[in-house]
N, C-alpha and C positions, 0 to 999 in steps of 0.2 A: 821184524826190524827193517826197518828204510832202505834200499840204497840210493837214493839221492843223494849228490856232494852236496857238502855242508859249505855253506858259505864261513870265510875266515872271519874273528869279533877281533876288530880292528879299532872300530869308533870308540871313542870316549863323548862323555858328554860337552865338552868344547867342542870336538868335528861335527855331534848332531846337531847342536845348536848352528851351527855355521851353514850347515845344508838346509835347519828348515828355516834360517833367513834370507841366505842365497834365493831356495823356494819361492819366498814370499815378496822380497822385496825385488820385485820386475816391472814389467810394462804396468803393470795393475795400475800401480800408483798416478803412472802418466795417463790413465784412461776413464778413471773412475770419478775424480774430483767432480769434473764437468755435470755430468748428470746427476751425481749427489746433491748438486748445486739447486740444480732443476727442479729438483723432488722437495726439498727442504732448507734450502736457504742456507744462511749460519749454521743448522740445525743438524748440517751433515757432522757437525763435531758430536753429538749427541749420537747421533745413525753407528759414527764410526767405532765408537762406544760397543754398543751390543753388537753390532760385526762382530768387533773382535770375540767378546763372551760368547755368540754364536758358532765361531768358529772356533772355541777353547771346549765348548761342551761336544762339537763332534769331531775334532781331532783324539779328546780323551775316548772316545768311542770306540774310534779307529784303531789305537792304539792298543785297548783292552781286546780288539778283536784280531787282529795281527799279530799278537801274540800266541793265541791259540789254533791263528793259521798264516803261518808263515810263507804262504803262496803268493803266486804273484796273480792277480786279478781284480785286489781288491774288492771292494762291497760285492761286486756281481757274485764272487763266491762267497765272502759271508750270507747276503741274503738266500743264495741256493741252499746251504748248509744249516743256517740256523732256522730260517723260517720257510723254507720250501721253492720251487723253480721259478713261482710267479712272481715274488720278490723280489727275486736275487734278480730275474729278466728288466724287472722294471729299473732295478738301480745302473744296471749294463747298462739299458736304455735312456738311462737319461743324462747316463757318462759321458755314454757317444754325444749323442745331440748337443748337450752344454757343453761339452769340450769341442765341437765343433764351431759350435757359435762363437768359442772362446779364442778359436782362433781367424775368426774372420774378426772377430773385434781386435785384437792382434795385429792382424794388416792391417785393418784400418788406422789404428791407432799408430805405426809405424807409416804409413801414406801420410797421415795427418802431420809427422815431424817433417820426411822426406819429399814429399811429393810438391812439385808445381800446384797451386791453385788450379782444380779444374780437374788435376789427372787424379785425384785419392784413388777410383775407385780402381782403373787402369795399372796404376802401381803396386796396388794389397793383392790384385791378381795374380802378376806379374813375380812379386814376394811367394806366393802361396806355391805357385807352378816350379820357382827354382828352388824352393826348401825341399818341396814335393818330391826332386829330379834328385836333392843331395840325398834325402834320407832311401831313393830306393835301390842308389848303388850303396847301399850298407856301411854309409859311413854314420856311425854313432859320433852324437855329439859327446866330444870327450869333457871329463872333469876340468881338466884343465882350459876350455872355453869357457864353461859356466864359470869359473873363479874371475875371466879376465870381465866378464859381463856382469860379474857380480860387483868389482872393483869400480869399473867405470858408470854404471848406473848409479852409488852409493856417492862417487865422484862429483857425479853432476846432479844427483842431491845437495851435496853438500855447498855447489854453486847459486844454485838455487836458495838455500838458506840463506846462505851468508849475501845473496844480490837483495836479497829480500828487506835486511836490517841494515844495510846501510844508511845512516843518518840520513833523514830528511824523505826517504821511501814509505816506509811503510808508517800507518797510522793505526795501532794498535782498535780504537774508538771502530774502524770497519768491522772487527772481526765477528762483532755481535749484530750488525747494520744489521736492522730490521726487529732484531731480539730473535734466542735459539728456537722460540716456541713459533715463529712468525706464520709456519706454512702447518702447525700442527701437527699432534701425533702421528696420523695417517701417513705424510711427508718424509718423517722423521725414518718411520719403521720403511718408508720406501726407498729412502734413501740408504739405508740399513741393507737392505737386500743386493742391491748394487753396488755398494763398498763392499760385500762380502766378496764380490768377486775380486778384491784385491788384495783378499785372505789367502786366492786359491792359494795349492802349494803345500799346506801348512800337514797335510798327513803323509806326507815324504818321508818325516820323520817316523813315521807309527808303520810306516814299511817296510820299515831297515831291521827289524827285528834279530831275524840271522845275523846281521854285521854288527851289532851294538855290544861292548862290553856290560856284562850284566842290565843286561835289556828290561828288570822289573823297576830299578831305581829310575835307570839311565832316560829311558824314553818320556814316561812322565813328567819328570823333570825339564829334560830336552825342550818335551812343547811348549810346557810353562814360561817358562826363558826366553823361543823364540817366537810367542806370541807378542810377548809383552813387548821384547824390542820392537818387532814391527808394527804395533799400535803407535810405541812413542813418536816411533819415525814419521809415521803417517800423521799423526798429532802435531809435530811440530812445522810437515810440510804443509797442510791444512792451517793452523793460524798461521802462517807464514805467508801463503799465497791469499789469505782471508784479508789479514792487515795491508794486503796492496790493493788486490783487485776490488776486494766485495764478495759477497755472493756473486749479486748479479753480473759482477766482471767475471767469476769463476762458469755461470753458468751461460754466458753468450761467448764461449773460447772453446775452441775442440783440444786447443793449447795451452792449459791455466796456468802449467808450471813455466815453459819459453815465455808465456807471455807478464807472467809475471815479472821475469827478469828482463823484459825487453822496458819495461814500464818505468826501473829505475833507472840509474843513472851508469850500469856496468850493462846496457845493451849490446857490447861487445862480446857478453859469454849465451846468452841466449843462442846460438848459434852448437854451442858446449851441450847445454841442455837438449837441443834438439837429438843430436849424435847419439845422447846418453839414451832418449827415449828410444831411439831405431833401432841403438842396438840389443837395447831389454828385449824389445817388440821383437826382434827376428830372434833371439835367444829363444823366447816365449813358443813363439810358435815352432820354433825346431822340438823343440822337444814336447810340445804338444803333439805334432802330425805323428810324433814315433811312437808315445803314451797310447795314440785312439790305435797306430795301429797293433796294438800288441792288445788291447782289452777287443776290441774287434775279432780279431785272430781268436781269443778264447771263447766268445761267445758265438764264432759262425762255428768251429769245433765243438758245439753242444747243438747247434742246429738253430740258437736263439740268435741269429743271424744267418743269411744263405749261406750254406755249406760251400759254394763257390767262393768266399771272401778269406775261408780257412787256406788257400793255397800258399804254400812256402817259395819264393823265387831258389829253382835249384841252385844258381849260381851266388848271388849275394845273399841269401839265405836271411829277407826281408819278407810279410807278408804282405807281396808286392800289390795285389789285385783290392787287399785292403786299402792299403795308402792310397792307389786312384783315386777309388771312389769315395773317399773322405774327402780328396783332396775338390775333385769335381764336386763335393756339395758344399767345401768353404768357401769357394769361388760364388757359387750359386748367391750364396747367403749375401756375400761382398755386393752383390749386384742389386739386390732387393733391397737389403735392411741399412741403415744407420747404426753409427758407432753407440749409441742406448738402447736401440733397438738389439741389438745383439749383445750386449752386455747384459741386461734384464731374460734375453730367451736362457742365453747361459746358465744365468744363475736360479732360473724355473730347472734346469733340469738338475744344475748339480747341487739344488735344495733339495728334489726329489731323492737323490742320492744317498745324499747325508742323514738325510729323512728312514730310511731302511738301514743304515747303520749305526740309528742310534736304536730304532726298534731289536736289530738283531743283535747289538750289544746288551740291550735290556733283558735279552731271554738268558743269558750265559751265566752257570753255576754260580757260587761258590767260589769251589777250585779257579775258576780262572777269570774270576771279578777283581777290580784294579781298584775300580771308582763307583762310589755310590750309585744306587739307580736314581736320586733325584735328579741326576747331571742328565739320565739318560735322556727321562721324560720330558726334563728344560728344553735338553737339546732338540727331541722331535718336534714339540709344542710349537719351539720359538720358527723352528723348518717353515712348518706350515703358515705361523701367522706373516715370515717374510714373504713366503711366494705368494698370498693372499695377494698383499701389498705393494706386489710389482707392478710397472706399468700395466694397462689393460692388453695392450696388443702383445707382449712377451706373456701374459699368462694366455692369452687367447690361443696365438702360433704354439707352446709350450704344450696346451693340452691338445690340440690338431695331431701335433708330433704323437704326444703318447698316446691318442686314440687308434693311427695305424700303426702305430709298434704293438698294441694288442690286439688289433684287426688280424694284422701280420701273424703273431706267434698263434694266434687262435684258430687259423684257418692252417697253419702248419699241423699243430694238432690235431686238428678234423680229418686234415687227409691220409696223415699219421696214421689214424683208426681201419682207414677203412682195406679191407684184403688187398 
């Protein structure tokens, strides 16, 4: 018998649902349109499409596996567990790195509302260093920021809509400029890969296992529910900013959503929108920088990261030596890459991810199978044919990354061996 405390089943499926939209609908949505734009024209409403279904096939993964391990780690331990260290190391590994990338897209995305002309990259820095400095005197971002961040980004949605259809703005006739099919399949699925990243979020709910009332109906359900909201949402902002700008107005703006609202004739709230994106952005990455450092923290304490990274701050009781050096290589990234440039590495790694958790959901009984195994196979299938289809330079940097992360654990093991 265990002695672990048991976490108290408090949630019903109204509160899952509300965490895994809270989840989903963040900075994403202010950062993704743009290069979706880029990949595929009109065509992102198609892209947006199998996002979502890609992101329903492996949240039900997640879910059917978090069930049977109610840990906190995520895939890096399913894949240790169900299909062995090398697995389970590669999905760690590619948590880290696309949640790192995810949050320098994060600042950046947050500079691109806030910032002067000229200073983006100076300020996503600037952002990165003081989240850095809050999360390692041990202040947890409490539920009750995420609700106010979750209000006022849903707020300045809702601005964004409604500045959108005011008579005489928007021209319906834009939102197909060009036709869906304009930039092609290849486009399409690229653009798919990079709106996935505005999925992330969405197995928040497939984690809460221990806290969900009746956890076999509840979760299932749960994801169903808050995929589907956040598809609509994104669907509705999508023709909305379509019928003003264009495509090619969506894809030559770091700002599709502000600039959409500056276009019409309530240029006044564009301003609203901008606040609404900064503050999703710094939401976003607060609780990214705390996420890598606790999956960090569990994989330097197996040794699939330096065993230096596993150290506990005695006093704030943060793992403090983790969060540096995250922190010092989202800066790095800020410095180097572009706001799709780091959206695309992102989502190379945590397609890799997702990738090992639908395989290691595919291996699981019987006893504690949720959901067919066709879902699982979709889900890996569709994994690989998106990262296929990211930009070149994000799968190029993406497989760099995973070459010395198996450089890395492989020369760990050799020396491992020897007397």
């Amino acid at each position: 018998m265990s002695h672990h405390p048991v976490l108290a089943r408090r949630l019903n499926t109204f509160d899952a649902v509300a965490i895994g939209v809270g989840s989903m609908i963040g900075a994403g949505v202010f950062a993704a349109f743009t290069p979706a734009a880029q990949a595929a024209g009109s065509g992102l409403l198609i892209g947006l499409l199998v996002a979502a279904v890609v992101a329903y096939c492996n949240a039900t993964a997640s879910a059917q596996l978090a069930a049977q391990y109610p840990t906190s780690g995520g895939t890096y331990v399913y894949g240790r567990e169900r299909l062995g260290p090398w697995p389970g190391f590669l999905a760690g590994w590619g948590f880290v790195i696309g949640k790192t990338a995810s949050s320098a897209a994060m600042a950046l995305t947050f500079a691109a509302y806030a910032a002067p002309a000229g200073w983006e990259r100076p300020v996503a820095i600037g952002a990165v260093v003081l989240l850095a400095a809050v999360n390692y005197r041990g202040v947890t971002r409490t539920a009750a920021l995420t609700r106010i961040i979750v209000v006022a980004v849903l707020a300045s949605l809702a601005v964004v809509v409604a500045a959108c259809w005011i008579p005489g703005t928007a021209d319906p006739l834009r939102v197909a400029d060009g036709g869906l099919l304009a930039h092609g399949w290849y486009g399409i699925l690229q653009s798919a890969g990079l709106l996935f990243f505005a999925f992330a979020g969405y197995a928040r709910i497939a984690t809460m296992g221990e806290e969900v009332i009746n956890p076999r109906t509840t979760i299932p359900r749960a994801i169903v529910i808050a995929l589907a909201i956040a598809a609509v949402v994104y669907a509705v902002i999508a023709v909305s900013i379509l019928s003003v700008l264009g495509p090619d107005g969506i894809a030559g703006t770091p700002t599709p959503l502000a600039a959409a609202v500056s276009a019409g004739s309530w240029g006044w709230a564009a301003p609203i929108v901008g606040v609404g994106a900064a503050l999703a952005s710094l939401g976003a990455l607060l609780a990214l920088i705390a996420g890598l450092g606790r999956t960090s923290l569990a994989m330097a304490r197996e040794a699939d990261l330096p065993r230096w990274l596993a150290a506990v701050h005695p006093r704030f009781k943060v793992p403090h030596r983790a969060e540096l050096v995250l922190a010092a290589a989202i800066c790095l990234i800020i410095g180097v890459a572009d706001l799709r440039g780091a959206i695309g590495f992102s989502s190379f790694g945590v397609l890799v991810y997702y990738l090992v958790a639908n395989l290691s959901a595919y291996t699981q009984n019987s006893e504690h199978r949720r959901y067919p195994k066709a879902l699982q196979v979709a889900g890996a299938m569709s994994c690989v044919a998106l990262v296929a289809t990211l930009p070149v330079g994000s799968v190029i940097a993406g497989m760099v990354m995973f070459a010395a992360g198996i450089l890395y654990r492989g020369l760990r093991l050799l020396l491992a061996k020897r007397p």
